[in-house]
N, C-alpha and C positions, 0 to 999 in steps of 0.2 A: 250223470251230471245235470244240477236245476240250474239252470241260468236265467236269470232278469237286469234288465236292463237298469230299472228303477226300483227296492223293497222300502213300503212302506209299512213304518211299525207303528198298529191300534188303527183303529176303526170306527172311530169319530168323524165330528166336524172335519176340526184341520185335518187327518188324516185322508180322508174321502176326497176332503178338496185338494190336497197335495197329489192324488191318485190320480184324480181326473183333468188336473192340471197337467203332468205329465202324459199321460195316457194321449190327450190331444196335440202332444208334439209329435207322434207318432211312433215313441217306445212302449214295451212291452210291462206292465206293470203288476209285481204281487203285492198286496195287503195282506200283514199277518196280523190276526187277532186272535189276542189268547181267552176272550170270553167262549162261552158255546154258542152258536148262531142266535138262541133266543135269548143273551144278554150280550147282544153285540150294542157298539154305541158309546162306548163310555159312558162321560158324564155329559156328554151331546142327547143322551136317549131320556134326561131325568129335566131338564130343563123347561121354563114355559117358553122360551123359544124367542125370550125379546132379544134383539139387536138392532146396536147403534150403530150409526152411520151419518156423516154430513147430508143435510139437502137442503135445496133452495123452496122450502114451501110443497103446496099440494100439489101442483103440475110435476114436481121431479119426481114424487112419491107417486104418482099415476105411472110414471114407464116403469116401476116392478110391479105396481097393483095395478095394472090394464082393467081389473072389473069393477074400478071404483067409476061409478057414473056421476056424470054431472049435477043430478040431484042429488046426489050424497056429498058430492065433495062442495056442494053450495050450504050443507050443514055443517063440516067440521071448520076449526081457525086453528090452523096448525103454523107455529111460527116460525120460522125459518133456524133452522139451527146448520149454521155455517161450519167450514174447517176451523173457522180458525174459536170457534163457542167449544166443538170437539175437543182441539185441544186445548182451551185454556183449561176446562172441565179435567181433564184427564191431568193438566200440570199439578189445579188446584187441589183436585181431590188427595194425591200422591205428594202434595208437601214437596212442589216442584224438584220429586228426584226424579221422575220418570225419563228415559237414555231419550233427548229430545230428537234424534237419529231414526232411533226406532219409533218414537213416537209421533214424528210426522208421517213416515210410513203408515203407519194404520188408517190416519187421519187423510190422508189424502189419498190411499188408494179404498177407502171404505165405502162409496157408492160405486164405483167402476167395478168392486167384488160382487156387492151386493146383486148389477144388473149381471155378471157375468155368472153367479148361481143360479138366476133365475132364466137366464138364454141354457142352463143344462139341464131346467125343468123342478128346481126348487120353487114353492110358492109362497110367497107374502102375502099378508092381512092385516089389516091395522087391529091396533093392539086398545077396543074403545074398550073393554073391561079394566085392566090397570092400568091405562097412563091417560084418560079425559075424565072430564065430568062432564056433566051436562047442564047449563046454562042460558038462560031464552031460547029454547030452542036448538042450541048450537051444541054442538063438543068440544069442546076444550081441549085441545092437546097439551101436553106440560113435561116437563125430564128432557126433552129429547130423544124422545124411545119410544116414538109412536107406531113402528111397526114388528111386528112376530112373525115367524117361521107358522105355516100352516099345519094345524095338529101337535103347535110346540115342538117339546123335541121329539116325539115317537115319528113325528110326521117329515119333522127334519133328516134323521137315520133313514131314514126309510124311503124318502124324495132321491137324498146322495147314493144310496145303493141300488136304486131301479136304475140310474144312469152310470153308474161304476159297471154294472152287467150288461147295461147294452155297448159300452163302450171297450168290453172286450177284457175288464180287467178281475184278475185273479185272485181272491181272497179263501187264505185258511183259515178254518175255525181250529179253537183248540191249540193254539202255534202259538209259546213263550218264544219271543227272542233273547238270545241266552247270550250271545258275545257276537263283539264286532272282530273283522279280521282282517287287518291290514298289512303291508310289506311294502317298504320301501317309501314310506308314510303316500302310500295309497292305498286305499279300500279295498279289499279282497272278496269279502263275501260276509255273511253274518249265520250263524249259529242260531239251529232254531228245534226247541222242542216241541215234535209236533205229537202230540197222543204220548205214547208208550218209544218215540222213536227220533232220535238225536238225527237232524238233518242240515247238513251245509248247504247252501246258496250260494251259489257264484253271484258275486253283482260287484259292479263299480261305484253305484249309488245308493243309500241309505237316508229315509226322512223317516227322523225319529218323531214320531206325534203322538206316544203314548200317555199323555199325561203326566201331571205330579205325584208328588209321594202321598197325598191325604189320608191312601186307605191304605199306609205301613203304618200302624201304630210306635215301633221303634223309633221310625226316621222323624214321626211327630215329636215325639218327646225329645228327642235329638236335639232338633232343629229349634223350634216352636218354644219348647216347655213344657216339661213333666205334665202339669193339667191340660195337656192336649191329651193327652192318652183316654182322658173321658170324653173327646169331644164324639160324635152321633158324625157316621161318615154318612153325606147326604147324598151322596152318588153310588157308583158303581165300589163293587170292591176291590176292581184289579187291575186300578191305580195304584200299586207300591214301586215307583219309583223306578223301575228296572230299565228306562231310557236315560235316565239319568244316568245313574251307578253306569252305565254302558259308556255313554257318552266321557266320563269322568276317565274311564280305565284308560280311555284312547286318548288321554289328555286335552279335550273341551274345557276352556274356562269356565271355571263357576261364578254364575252372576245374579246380579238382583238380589230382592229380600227372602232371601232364604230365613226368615225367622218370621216371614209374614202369610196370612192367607186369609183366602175368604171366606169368610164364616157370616153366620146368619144367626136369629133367632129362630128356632123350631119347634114344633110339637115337642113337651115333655115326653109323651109318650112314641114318636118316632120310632121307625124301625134303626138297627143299629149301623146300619148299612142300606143300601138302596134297596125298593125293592122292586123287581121288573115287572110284577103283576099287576102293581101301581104306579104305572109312571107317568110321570112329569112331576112339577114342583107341587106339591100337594098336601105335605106338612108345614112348609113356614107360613110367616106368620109378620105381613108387609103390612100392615095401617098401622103401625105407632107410632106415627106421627101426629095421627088425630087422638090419642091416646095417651096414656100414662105407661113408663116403667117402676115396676115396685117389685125389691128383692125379698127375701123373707123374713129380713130385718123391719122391713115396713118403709122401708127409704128408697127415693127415687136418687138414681145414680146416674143418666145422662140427658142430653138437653133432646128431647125427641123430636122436637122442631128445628133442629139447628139448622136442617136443610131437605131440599126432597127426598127422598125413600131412596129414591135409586143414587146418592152419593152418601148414604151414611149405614144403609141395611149390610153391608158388605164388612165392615169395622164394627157394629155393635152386637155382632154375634160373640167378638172375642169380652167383648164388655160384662155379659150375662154370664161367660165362662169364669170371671173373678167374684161372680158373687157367691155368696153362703151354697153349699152344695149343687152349684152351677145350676140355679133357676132362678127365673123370676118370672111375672107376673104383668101382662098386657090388659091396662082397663080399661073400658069406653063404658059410655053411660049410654039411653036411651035416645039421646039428640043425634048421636052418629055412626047408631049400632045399622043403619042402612048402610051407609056408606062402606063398611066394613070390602075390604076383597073377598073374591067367591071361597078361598078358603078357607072362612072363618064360617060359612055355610054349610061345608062337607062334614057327612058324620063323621071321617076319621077328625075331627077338630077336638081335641078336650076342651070342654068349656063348664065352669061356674057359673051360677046365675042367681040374681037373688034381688028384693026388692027392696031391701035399704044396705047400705053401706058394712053396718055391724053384723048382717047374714051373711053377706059375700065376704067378710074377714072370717067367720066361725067357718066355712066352707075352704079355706084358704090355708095352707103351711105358713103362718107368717104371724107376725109379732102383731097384736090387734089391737093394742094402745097407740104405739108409735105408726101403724096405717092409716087410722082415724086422723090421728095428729096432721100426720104429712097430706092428704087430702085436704083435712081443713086450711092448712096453711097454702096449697095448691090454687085453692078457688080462691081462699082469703086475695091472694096477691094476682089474679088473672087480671089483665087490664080491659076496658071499652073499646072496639074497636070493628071493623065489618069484617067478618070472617069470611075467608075464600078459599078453599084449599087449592085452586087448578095456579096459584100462584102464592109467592111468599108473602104472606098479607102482614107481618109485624104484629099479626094481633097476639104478645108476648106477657109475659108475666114479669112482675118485680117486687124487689126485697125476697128472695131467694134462690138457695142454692143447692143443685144445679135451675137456672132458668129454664124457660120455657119457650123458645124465639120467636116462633108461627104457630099457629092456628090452634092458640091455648083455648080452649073454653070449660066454662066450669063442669066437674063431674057432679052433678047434683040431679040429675033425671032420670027416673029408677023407668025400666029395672035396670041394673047394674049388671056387668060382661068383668068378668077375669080369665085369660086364658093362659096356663103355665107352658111356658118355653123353655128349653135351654140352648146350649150351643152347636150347631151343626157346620163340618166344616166340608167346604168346597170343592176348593182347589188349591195348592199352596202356589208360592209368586216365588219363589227361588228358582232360578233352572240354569242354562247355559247361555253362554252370551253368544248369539249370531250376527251374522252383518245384516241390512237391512232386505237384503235378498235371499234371505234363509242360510247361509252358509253358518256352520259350526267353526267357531274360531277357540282357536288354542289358547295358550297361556301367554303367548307373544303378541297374540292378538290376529294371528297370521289364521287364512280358511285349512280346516283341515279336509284333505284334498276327496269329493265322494259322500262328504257327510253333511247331514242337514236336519235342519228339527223349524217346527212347528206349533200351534196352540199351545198346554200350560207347562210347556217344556222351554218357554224363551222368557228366558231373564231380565229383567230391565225395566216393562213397564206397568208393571203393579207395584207400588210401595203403602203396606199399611190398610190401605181401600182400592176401590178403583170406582169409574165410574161404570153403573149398572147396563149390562148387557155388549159390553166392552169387551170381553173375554171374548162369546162367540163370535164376533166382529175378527177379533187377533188372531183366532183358528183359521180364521178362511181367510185374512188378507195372508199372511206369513205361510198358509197353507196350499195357498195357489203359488205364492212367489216360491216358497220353496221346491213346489213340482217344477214348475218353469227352468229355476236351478237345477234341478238336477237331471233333469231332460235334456235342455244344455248341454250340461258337463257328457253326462253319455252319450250323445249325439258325436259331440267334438273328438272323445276320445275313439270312435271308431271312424274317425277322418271327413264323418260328413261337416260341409258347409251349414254352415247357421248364421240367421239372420236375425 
């Protein structure tokens, strides 16, 4: 007979912090991962590691970064991005559907998780490569997203699992969890193939934090649309969905935008799936805002300043996936080929280069009349204005469509930058709807009694976009609340007192 107290299913973010969340109420806890030890992580191990969270300025960012000194932090101007900036950000991005239940939840317990990872020996860094610029001297902070996980995500996996082992907690490799087992609508145990060997688990509690469906091709097309099935899965590949389908069998309601997910622009040339030899985020492809988009028609197709990187890169991945053979084409010219992110520096980067205009179109899959055109009419219509990127400076274009909102400037300073992209997809935003303390709720809305889910298995508050770095933020708040829950729950039902 295997007995636990508490089975936690994937080996992630939310999972790890769901483990060690429970683990320190004092039950006994498995994590089953179905990767092999050296693709453990999910889509937690492929990440660069940003996460959002409320804070009052640099002094509250000092108590998880203890080794920012005073002469550093007398360089940077970091603005205060409050609860209540979180959530408007997170209303406005999502087209005010986001479950505002759930979405105060995150918002307001997202610096109490943040310190509460780094009291288990997670470490933060400020995040001066993508989210400042530099300015007389100063840094600039901007997005809201001024701090990352040390080492991104390899560093992040790897920080949550040194303390899941000292903390005494049990993880298989190799172990699909295959069904849930209940009687009497209470939890019985969960089914798990572990190797070559079908094994039952006794348990009362279950936190499902496997992830979403991204890397089922079927349930893409299902859900999403048939041209998902070409999208490039930019994580792990053993996200298909299997905490779902679980959760669903034992009647979990189904919630959120199941027809939605996050996608990016990426390397044309991407691998088709993650790959763990190279991890972290290291094909997309984040400056198009300073930038042009041009499909192979020769036609720009959305406003790339409409807002900063991190509330629009998330929605204009599915953008590129409706153009002509799902690619397009990121330009910048010589005025802001600096500024570019380090991954437009890495060899894995495809890149064009050329020193007029009609080189980089002969170089290019795309219609070479109508790119010349649409450029020309680009600069034609750019307006005067002081450009800034570390803010929305209005300096926009007009008499064309799509506009240009922020920080247009003209492409006319060779040499000239085209980098082909197409669609990479994330994580999907469909899953189950929980209450705000992790509990899996049914069809009636009612907890189903033992079961619990976590990171991109909770439905509700991604619709369409979201905002950047939000996700691993919802793995650890929803992934601590739900160990809490379900430590709880197993505590109470063997008659101890809980306070």
């Amino acid at each position: 007979m295997i007995n636990y107290d508490v089975v936690v299913v994937g080996a992630g973010n939310a999972a790890l912090c769901a483990a060690i969340s429970s683990r320190e109420k004092g039950v006994n806890v498995l994590v089953l991962e179905k990767a092999p030890m050296n693709k453990r992580g999910g889509n937690s191990f492929f990440t660069d590691g940003a996460i959002r969270f409320a804070y009052q300025g640099i002094e509250e960012i000092r108590k998880v970064i203890p080794s920012i000194t005073d002469e550093e932090a007398e360089q940077i101007n970091m603005p205060v991005y409050s609860e209540s900036d979180y959530y408007h950000d997170l209303m406005r991005v999502t087209e005010e559907k986001s479950d505002p239940e759930l979405a105060n939840q995150l918002v307001s317990k997202s610096f109490e998780t943040i310190a509460w990872m780094q009291s288990h020996g997670v470490e933060f860094e400020l995040n001066y490569e993508n989210q400042s610029y530099k300015n007389e001297g100063k840094h600039h902070f901007w997005g809201g997203l001024p701090v990352k996980t040390h080492n991104k995500g390899v560093g992040l996996v790897q920080q949550l699992n040194d303390r899941a082992k000292e903390l005494g907690i049990d993880i298989w490799y190799e172990s699909q969890a295959i069904k849930l087992l209940a009687e009497d609508d209470q939890l019985k145990g969960i089914l798990v193939q572990r190797g070559e060997e079908a094994v039952m688990v006794n348990t009362g509690c279950v936190i499902l934090a496997c992830g979403g469906f991204e890397a089922n091709k079927q349930m893409r097309t299902q859900y999403i649309g048939l041209e998902w099935g070409s999208a490039i899965v930019r994580g792990t590949e053993f996200n298909t969905g299997d905490g779902l389908s679980m959760a669903l069998a034992l009647g979990a309601q189904r919630y959120g935008d199941w027809s939605g997910c996050h996608s990016i622009g990426t390397d044309l040339n991407a691998p088709k799936v993650g790959d763990f030899n190279k991890p972290g985020d290291i094909y997309k492809k984040s400056s198009f805002p300073i930038g042009l988009l041009i499909n192979k028609n020769g036609e720009r197709f959305v406003d790339e300043g409409a807002d900063f990187r991190n509330y629009t890169y998330a929605k204009y991945g599915r953008e590129v996936l409706k153009q002509p053979d799902q690619i397009a084409y990121q330009l910048f010219d010589a005025k802001v080929r600096s500024m570019l992110r380090k991954e437009y520096n890495l060899e894995e980067a495809t890149v064009y280069e050329a020193n007029t205009l009609e080189e980089l179109a002969d170089q290019m899959d795309v219609n070479k009349e109508q790119f010349l055109k649409t450029i020309l009419e680009y600069n034609e219509a750019v307006q005067e204005g002081e450009y800034n990127p570390t803010v929305k400076d209005h300096k926009g274009t007009v008499g064309i469509t799509p506009p240009k909102t922020n920080w247009a400037l003209r492409l006319d300073e060779a040499p000239f930058y085209a980098y082909p992209v197409t669609c990479g997809i994330t994580f999907t935003f469909g899953g189950v709807h929980v209450s705000p303390t992790g509990e899996v709720l049914n069809k009636e809305g009612n907890a189903i009694k033992g079961l619990y889910a976590a990171g991109e298995m909770v439905g509700g508050l991604f619709y369409e976009n979201y905002p950047g770095g939000s996700g691993l933020m919802s793995g650890a708040v929803f992934g601590k609340l739900a160990g809490e829950s379900a430590a709880r729950y197993s505590l109470e039902r063997k008659g101890n007192v809980v306070y």
